[in-house]
C-alpha positions in Angstrom: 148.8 -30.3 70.5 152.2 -30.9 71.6 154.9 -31.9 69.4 156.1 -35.9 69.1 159.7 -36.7 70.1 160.4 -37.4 66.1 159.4 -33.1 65.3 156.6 -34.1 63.8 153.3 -32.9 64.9 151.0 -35.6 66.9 148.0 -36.7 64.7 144.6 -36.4 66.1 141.7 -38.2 64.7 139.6 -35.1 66.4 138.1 -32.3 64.6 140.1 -29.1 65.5 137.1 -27.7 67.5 137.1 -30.4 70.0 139.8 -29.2 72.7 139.8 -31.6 74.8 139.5 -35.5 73.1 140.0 -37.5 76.3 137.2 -35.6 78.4 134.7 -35.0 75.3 134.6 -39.0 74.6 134.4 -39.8 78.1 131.7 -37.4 78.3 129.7 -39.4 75.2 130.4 -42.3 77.5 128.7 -40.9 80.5 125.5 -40.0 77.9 125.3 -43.5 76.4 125.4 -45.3 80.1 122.8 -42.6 81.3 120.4 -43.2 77.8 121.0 -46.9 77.9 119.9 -46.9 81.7 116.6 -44.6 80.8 115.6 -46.7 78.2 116.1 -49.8 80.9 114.1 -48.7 83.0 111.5 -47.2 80.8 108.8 -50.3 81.6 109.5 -49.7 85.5 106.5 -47.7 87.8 107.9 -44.1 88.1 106.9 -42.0 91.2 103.6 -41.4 92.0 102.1 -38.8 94.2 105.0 -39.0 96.9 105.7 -42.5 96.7 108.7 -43.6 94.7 108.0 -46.4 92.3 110.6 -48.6 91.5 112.4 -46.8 88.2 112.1 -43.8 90.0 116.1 -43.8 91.2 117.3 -45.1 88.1 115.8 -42.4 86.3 116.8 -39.5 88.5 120.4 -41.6 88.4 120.0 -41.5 85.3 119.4 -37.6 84.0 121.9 -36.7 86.2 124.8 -39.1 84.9 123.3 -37.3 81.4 123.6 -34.2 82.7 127.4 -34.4 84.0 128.3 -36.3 80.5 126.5 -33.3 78.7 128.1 -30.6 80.9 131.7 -32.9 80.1 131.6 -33.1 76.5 131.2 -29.7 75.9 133.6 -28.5 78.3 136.2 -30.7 76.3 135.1 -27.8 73.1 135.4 -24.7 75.0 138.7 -25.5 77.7 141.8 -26.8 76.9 142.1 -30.8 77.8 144.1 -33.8 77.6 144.3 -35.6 74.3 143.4 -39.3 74.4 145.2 -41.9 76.3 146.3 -44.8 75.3 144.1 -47.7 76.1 144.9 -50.6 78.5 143.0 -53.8 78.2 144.7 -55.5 81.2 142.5 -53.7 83.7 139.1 -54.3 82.4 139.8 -57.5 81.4 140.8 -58.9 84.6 137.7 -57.0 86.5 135.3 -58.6 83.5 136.8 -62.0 84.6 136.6 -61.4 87.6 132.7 -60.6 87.3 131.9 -63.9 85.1 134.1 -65.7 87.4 132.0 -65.0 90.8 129.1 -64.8 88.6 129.8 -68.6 87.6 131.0 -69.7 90.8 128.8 -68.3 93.3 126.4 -70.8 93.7 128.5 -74.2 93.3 131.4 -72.4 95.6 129.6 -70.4 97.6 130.1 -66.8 98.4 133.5 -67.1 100.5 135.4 -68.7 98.0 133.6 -67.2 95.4 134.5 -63.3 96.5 138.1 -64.3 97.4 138.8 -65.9 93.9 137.3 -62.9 92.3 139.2 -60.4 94.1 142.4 -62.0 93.6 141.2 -62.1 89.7 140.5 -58.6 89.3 144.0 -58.0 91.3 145.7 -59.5 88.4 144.7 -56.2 86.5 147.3 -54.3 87.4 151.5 -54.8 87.6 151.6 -53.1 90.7 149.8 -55.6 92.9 151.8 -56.5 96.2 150.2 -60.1 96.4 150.8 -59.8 100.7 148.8 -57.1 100.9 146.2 -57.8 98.3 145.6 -61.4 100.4 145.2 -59.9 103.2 142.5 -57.3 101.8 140.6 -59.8 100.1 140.7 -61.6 103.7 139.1 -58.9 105.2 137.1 -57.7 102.3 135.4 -61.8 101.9 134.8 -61.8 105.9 133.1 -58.9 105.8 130.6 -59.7 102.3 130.1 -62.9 104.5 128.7 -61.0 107.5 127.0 -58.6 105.4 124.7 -60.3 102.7 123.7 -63.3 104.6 123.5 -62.2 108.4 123.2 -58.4 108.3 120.9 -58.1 105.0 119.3 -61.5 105.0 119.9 -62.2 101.4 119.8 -66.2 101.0 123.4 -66.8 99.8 125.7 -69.9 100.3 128.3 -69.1 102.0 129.9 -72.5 101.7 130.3 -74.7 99.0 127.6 -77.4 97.9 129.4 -80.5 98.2 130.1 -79.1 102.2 126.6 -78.7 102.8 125.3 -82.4 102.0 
């Protein structure tokens, strides 16, 4: 590891033989997602014959996202990598609001207002939002979940709130 400004050599909670902290617990990451999603969709109907059942992608999703987090974690022992980052709760914070709050909202609000609020939520995850342009991508980004999911798709969502509708 590098040295810290002070002289003083940089601390690592990592046993030596891990090389690279910031891949190999990214990679244990990618194998918890992928086991937590196999053991999901354990009770669904795998593939039978030819026919895909309906836990069939999940699983084959699945192995492979194990796979790649396998294949990551040990490449952070045997190569050289970065040592862990420090953490920044703004970002997932603001995207987890932003889930709960279209999540919440949805069905009372309907989807238009529902999408933009939660795209202007999630915006507020980062500093470096330029609020001109981010209105005018949620614009475009709402229009286009309001031709897509009701019209294109045929998925029965509002798109406009309830107390509009009576």
């Amino acid at each position: 590891m590098g040295e810290a400004p002070s002289g003083l050599a940089e601390k690592s909670v990592f046993p030596k033989w891990i090389r690279g902290p910031q891949d190999f617990v990214g990679g244990l990451a990618l194998v918890a997602v992928a086991a937590f999603a196999l053991w999901a969709s354990s009770d669904l109907q795998g593939m039978q014959g030819f026919s895909f059942g309906a836990g069939t992608a999940p699983r084959i999703f699945a192995v492979l996202l194990l796979l790649l987090g396998a294949a990551l974690a040990v490449s952070a022992v045997l190569v050289d990598g970065e040592p862990m980052a420090k953490f920044h709760w703004r970002g997932p914070l603001f995207v987890g609001l932003a889930i709960l709050s279209f999540a919440a909202t949805i069905r009372p609000l309907g989807l238009i207002i529902s999408a933009f609020a939660s795209f202007l939520i999630a915006a507020l995850g980062t500093p470096e939002t330029r609020w001109k342009q981010t209105i005018i991508v949620g614009i475009a980004l709402t229009t286009g979940c309001s031709l897509l999911f009701p019209y294109a798709l045929g998925l029965p969502m509002p798109l406009y709130p309830n107390f509009l509708m009576r």
